[in-house]
C-alpha positions as CSV (number, residue, x, y, z in Angstrom):
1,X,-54.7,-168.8,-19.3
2,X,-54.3,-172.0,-21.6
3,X,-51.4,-171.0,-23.9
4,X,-52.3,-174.2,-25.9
5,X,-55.5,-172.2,-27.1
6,X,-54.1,-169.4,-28.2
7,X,-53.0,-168.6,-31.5
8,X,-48.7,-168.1,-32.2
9,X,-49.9,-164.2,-32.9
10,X,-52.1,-164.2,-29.8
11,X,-48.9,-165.5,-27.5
12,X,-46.3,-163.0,-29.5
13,X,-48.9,-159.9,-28.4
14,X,-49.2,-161.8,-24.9
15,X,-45.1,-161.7,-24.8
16,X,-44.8,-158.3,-26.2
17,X,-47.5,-156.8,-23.8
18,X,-45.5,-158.1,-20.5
19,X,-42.4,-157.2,-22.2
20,X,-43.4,-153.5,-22.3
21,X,-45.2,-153.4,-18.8
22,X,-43.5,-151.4,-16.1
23,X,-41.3,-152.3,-12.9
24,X,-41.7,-149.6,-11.4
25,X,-44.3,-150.2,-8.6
26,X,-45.1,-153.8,-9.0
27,X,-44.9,-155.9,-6.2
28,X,-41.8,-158.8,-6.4
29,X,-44.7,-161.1,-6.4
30,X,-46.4,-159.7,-9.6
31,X,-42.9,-159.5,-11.4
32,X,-42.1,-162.9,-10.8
33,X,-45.7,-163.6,-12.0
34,X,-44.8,-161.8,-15.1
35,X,-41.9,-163.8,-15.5
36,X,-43.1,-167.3,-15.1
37,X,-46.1,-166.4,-17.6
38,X,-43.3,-165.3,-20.0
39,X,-41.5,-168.1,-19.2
40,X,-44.2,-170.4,-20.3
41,X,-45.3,-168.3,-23.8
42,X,-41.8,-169.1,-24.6
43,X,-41.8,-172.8,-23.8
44,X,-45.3,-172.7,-25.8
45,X,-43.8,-171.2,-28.8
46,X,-40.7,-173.4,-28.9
47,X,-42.5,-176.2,-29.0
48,X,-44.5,-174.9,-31.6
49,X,-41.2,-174.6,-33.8
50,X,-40.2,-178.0,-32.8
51,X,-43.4,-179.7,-33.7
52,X,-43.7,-177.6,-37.4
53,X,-40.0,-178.4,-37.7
54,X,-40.7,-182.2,-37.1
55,X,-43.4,-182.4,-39.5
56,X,-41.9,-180.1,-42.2
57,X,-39.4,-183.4,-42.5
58,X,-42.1,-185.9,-42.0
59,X,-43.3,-184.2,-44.8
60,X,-40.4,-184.5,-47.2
61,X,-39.8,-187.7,-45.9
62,X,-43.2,-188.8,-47.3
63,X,-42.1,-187.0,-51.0
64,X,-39.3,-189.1,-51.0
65,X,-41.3,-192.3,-50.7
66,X,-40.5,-193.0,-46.6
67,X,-43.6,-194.4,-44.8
68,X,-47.2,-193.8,-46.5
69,X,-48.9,-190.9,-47.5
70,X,-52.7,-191.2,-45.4
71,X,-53.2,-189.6,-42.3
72,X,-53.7,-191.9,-39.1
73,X,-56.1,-190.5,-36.3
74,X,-57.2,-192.3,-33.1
75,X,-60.7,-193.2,-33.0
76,X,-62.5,-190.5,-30.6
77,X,-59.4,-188.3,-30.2
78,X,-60.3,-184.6,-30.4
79,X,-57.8,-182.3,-32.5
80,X,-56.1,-179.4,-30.8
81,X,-57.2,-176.1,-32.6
82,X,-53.4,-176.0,-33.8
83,X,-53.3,-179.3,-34.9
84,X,-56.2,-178.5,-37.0
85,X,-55.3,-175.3,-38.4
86,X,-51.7,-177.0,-39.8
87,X,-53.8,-180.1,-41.6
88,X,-54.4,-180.0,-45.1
89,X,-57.8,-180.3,-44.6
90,X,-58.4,-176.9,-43.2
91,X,-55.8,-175.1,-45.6
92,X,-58.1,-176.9,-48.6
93,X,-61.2,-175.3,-46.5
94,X,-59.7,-171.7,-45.7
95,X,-58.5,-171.7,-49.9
96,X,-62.2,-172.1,-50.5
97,X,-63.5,-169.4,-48.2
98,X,-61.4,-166.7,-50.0
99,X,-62.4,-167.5,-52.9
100,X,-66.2,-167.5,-51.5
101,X,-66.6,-165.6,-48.5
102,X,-68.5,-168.9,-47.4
103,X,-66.6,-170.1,-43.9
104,X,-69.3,-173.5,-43.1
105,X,-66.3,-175.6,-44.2
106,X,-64.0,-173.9,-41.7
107,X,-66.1,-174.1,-39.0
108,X,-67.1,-177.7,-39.7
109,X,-63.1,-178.6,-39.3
110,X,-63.2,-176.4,-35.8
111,X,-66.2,-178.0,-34.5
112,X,-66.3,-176.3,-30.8
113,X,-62.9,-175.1,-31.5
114,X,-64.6,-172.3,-33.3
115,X,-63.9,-168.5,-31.8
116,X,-66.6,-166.9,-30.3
117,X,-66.0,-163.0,-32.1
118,X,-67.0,-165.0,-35.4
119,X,-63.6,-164.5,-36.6
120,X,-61.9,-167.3,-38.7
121,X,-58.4,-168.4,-37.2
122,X,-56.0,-168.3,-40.2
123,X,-54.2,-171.7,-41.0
124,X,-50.5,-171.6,-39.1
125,X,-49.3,-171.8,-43.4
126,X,-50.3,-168.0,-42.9
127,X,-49.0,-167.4,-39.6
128,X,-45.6,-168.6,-40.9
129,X,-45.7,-166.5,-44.0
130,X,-46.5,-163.3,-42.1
131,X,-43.5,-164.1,-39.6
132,X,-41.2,-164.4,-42.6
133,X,-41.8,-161.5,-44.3
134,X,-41.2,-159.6,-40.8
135,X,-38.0,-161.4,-40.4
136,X,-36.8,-161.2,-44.0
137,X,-37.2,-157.2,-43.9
138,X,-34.2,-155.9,-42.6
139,X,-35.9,-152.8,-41.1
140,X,-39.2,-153.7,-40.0
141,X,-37.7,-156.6,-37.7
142,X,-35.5,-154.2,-36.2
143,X,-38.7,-151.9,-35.0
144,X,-40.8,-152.6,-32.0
145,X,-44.2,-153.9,-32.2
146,X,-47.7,-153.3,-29.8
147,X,-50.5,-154.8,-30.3
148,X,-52.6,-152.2,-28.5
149,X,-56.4,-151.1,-29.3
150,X,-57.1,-147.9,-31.3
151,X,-54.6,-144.9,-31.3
152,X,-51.8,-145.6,-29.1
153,X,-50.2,-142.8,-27.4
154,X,-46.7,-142.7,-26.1
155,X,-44.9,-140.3,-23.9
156,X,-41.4,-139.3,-24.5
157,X,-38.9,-136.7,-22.3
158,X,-38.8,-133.2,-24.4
159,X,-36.3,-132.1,-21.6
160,X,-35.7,-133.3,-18.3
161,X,-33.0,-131.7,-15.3
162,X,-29.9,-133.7,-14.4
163,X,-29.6,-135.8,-11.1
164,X,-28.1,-134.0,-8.5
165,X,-25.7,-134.5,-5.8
166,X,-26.9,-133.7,-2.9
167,X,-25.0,-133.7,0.1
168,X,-26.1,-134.0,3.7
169,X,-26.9,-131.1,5.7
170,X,-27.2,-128.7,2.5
171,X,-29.4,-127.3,0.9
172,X,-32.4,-129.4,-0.4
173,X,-31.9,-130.0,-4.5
174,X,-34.5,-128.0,-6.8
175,X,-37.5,-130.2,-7.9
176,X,-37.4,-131.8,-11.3
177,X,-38.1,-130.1,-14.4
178,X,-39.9,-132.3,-16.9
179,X,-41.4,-131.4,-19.7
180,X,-42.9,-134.2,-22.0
181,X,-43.8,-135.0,-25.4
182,X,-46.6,-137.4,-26.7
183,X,-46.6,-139.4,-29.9
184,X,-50.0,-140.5,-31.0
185,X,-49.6,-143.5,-33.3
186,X,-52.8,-143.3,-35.6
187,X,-53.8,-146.4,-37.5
188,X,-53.8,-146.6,-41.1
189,X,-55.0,-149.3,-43.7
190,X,-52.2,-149.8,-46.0
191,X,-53.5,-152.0,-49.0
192,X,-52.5,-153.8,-52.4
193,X,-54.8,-155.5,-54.9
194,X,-53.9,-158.4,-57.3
195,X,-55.1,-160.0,-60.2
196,X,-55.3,-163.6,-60.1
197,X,-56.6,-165.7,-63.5
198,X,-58.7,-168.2,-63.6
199,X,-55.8,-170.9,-64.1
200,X,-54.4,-169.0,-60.8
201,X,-57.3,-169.6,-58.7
202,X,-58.0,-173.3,-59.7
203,X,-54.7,-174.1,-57.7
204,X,-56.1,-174.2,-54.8
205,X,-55.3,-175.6,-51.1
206,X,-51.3,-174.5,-50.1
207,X,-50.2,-173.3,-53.4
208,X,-52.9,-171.2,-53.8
209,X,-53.2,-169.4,-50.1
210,X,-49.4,-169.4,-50.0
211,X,-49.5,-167.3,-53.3
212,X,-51.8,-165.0,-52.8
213,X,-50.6,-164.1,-48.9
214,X,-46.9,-164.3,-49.7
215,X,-47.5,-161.7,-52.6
216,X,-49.6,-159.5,-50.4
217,X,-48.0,-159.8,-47.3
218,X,-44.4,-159.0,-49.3
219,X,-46.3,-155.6,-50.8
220,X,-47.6,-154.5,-47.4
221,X,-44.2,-154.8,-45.9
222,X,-42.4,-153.1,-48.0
223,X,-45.0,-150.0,-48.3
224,X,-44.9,-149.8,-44.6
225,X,-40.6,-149.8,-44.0
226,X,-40.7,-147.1,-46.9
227,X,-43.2,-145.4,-45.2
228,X,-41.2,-145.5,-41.9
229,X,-38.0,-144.7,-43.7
230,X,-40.2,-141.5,-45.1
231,X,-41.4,-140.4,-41.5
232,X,-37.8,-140.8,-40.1
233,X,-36.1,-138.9,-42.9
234,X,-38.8,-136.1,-42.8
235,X,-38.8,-135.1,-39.2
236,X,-38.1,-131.5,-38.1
237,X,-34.9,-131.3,-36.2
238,X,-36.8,-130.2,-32.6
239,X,-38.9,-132.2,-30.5
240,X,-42.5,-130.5,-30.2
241,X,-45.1,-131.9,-28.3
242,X,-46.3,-134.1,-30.5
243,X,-43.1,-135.6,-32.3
244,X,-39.8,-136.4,-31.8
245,X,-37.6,-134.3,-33.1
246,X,-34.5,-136.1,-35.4
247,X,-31.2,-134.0,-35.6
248,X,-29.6,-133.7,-39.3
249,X,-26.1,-133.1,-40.4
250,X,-24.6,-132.5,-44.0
251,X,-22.3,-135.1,-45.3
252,X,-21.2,-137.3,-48.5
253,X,-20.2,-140.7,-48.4
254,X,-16.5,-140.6,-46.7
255,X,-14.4,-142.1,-44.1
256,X,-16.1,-140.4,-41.3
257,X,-19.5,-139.4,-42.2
258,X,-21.0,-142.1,-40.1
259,X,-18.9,-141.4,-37.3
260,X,-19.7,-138.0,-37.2
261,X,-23.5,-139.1,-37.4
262,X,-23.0,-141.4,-34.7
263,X,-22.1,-138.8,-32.5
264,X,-25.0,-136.6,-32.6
265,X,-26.6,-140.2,-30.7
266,X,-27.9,-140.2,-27.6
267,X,-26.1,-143.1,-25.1
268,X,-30.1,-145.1,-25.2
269,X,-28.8,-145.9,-28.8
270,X,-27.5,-149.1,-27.7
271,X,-27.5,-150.6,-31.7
272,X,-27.5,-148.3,-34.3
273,X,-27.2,-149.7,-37.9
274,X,-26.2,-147.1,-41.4
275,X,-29.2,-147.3,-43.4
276,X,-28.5,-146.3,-47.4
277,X,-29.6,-146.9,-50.8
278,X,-27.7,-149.7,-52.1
279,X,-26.5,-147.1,-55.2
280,X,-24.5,-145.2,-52.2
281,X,-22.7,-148.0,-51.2
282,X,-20.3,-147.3,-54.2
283,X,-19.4,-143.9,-52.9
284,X,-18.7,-145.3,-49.9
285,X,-16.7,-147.8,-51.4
286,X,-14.6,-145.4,-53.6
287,X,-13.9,-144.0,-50.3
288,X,-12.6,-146.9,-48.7
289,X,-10.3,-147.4,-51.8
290,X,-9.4,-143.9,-51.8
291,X,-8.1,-144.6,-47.7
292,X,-6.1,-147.6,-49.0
293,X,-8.9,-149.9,-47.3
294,X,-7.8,-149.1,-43.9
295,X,-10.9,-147.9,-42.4
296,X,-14.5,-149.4,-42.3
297,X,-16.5,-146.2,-43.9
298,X,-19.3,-147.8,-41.7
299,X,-17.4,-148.4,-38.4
300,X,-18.4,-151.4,-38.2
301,X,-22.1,-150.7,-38.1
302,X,-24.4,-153.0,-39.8
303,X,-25.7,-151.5,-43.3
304,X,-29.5,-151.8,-44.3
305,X,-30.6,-151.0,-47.6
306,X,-33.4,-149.3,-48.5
307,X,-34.9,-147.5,-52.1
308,X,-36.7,-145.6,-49.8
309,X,-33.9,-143.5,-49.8
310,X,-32.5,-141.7,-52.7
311,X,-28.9,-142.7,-53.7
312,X,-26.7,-139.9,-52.7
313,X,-25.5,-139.7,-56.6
314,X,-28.9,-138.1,-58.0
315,X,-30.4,-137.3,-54.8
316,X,-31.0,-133.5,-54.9
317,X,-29.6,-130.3,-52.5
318,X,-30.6,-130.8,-48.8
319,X,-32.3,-134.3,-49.4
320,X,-31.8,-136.9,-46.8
321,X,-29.7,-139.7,-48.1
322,X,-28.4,-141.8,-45.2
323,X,-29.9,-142.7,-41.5
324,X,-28.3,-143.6,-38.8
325,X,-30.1,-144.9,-35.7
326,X,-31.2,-147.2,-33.5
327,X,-34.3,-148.8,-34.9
328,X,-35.7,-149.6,-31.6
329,X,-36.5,-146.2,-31.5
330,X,-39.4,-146.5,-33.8
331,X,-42.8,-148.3,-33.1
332,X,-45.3,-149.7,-35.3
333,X,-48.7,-150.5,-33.9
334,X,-51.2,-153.3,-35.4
335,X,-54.4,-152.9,-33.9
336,X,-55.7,-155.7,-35.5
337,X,-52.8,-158.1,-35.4
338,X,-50.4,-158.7,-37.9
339,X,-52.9,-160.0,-40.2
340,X,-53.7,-159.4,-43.7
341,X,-57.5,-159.6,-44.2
342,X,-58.7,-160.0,-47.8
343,X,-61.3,-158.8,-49.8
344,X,-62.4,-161.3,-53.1
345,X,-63.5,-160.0,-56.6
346,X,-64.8,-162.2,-58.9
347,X,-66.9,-159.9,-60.9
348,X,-65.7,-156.8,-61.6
349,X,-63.4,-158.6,-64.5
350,X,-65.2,-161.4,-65.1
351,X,-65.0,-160.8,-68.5
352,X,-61.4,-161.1,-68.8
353,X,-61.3,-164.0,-66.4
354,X,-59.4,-162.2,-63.8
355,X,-59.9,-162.0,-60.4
356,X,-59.2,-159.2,-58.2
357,X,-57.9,-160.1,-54.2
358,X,-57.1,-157.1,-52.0
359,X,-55.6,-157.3,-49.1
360,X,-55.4,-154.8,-45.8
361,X,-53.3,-154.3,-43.0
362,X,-54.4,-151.9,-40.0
363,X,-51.1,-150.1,-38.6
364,X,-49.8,-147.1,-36.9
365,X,-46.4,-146.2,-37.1
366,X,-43.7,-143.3,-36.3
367,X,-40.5,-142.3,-34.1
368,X,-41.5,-142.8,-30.4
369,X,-38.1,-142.0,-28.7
370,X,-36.0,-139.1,-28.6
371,X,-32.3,-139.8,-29.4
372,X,-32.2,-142.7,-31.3
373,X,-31.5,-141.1,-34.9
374,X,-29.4,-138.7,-37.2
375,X,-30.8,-137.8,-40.7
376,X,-27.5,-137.0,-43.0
377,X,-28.5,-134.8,-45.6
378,X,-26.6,-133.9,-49.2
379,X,-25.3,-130.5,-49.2
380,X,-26.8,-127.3,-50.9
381,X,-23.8,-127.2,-53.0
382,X,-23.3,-130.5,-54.3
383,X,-23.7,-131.3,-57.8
384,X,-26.3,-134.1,-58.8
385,X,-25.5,-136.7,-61.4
């Protein structure tokens, strides 16, 4: 496989696909295969970072008036398909085919670079921006990612027997009993439209596909962590065989509500984080005062914020206002890839000179394994503000 062909989100799928394989039953020679092809997307993708790194400063060298501003190509030299989607040239070309739907610009720049599905390659601008947006929301880069066809289905333990000790000469040990649930994680398109005006579109080139995709890819995000945070905080408290069940306790913001949450854990919750509204933190902090600041309300736990979440102030009886949990417990699935695909309309309010760009992301999502969470949920009999 030539890494050097293959897109950043094509070698993050590669990576997270080995990642997830299993041990058991592999042969030492396909492990180590495994880990030398790891080895190798990583070396791929650092350089990747080096390079962009390197020309993000040969770039603001050039604003600030070092060396000169044309491009210098060797006569005959053929352009990598990376090198081409990070020019200018192609960003300028790919700007153009949102706005038209028309790609002949594009594929002139790939040459025989071009994919063979018919599919456009986005410029790396776009792959940078997606990766971003990941990073930059706390609780989406906290959740594990597939890349896997179609519904994904994943199996988790409903209830399982000990191990047992099983001395010699005694009486053989009683056969396991298993009894398994299964997740399905069903695609969905989760979308937001924009309007763009006329003075918008004109940009064109960076500014323009850095606009639209950085306000779409911001949207999508954040629909899909609220979602998550929805399907976490409305699970039934028993596993059944098609979902994980989440246990809940009843609690206010105090000195020990997160430990007490933190207990109901299972011991595969290796990093659990507090995840509140940022209106709770005050409570919280009222409490630490109230203790005479001598204990961390959140035990040291990092704290995500979400308004996904009501604050525990005006949330009402029995609502769930705090989680804590590993996030690694939760999954989302992109089918598709990470990608935003957009849909142009130049006519629908043409007479207002507006635009309309919507954009799409194909995901499934939920709770995959048992364990991981603890819903805390405001009591029956507290007052709301």
């Amino acid at each position: 496989m030539k890494f050097d062909e293959l897109s950043v989100e094509q070698l993050e799928a590669r990576q997270a696909e080995i990642a997830g394989m299993e041990t058991e039953g592999a042969t030492t020679e396909e492990i180590e295969e495994r880990a030398n092809e790891l080895e190798a997307i990583k070396a791929e993708l650092d350089a990747r970072k080096e390079a962009a790194r390197k020309a993000e400063e040969d770039r603001k060298a050039v604003e600030n008036g070092a060396g000169e501003t044309r491009e210098k190509h060797e006569e005959g030299k053929t352009m990598t398909i990376e090198e081409i989607r990070s020019s200018k040239e192609y960003v300028n070309a790919y700007a153009e085919y949102i706005k038209t739907g028309k790609d002949a610009e594009c594929r002139a720049l790939l040459s025989t670079n071009a994919a063979n599905d018919g599919q456009i390659p986005v410029p790396t601008l776009v792959d940078d921006i997606i990766r971003h947006a990941w990073e930059n929301e706390t609780i989406l880069s906290r959740v594990r990612k597939t890349y896997f066809r179609g519904n994904l289905k994943v199996a988790f333990e409903r209830a399982a027997d000990p191990a047992y000790v099983h001395g010699e000469g005694t009486t053989a040990i009683t056969e396991e009993d298993l009894t398994i649930g299964i997740v399905e994680l069903k695609p969905s398109n989760i979308k937001k439209w924009i309007r763009l005006s006329d003075e918008a579109v004109a940009m064109g080139g960076e500014a323009f596909v850095r606009y639209v995709y950085e306000e779409l890819i911001y949207q999508i995000v954040k629909k899909l962590s609220a979602l998550l945070i929805g399907a976490i905080a409305g699970a039934g408290t028993s596993h059944t065989s098609s979902a994980v069940g989440i246990p809940k306790i009843e609690g206010e913001p105090s000195l020990t509500v997160v430990v007490e949450a933190e207990a109901n854990l299972s011991d595969e919750a290796n990093d659990p984080v507090v995840i509140i509204n940022r209106l709770s933190s005050a409570a919280f902090n009222q409490a630490r005062v109230a203790g005479n600041f001598a204990v961390d309300p959140y035990d040291g736990r990092t704290v995500l914020y979400t308004s996904a979440l009501p604050a525990y102030a005006t949330a009402d009886a029995n609502a769930v206002w705090m989680i804590v949990g590993d996030l690694s417990g939760a999954q989302a699935n992109y089918p598709e890839g990470e990608g935003v695909i957009l849909k142009w309309d130049d006519l629908t309010e043409a007479e207002a000179d507006l635009v309309k760009v919507v954009g799409r992301q194909y995901v499934g999502y939920g709770v995959t394994a048992p364990g991981r969470f603890v819903n805390v949920k405001k009591g029956s009999g507290s007052a709301t503000t």
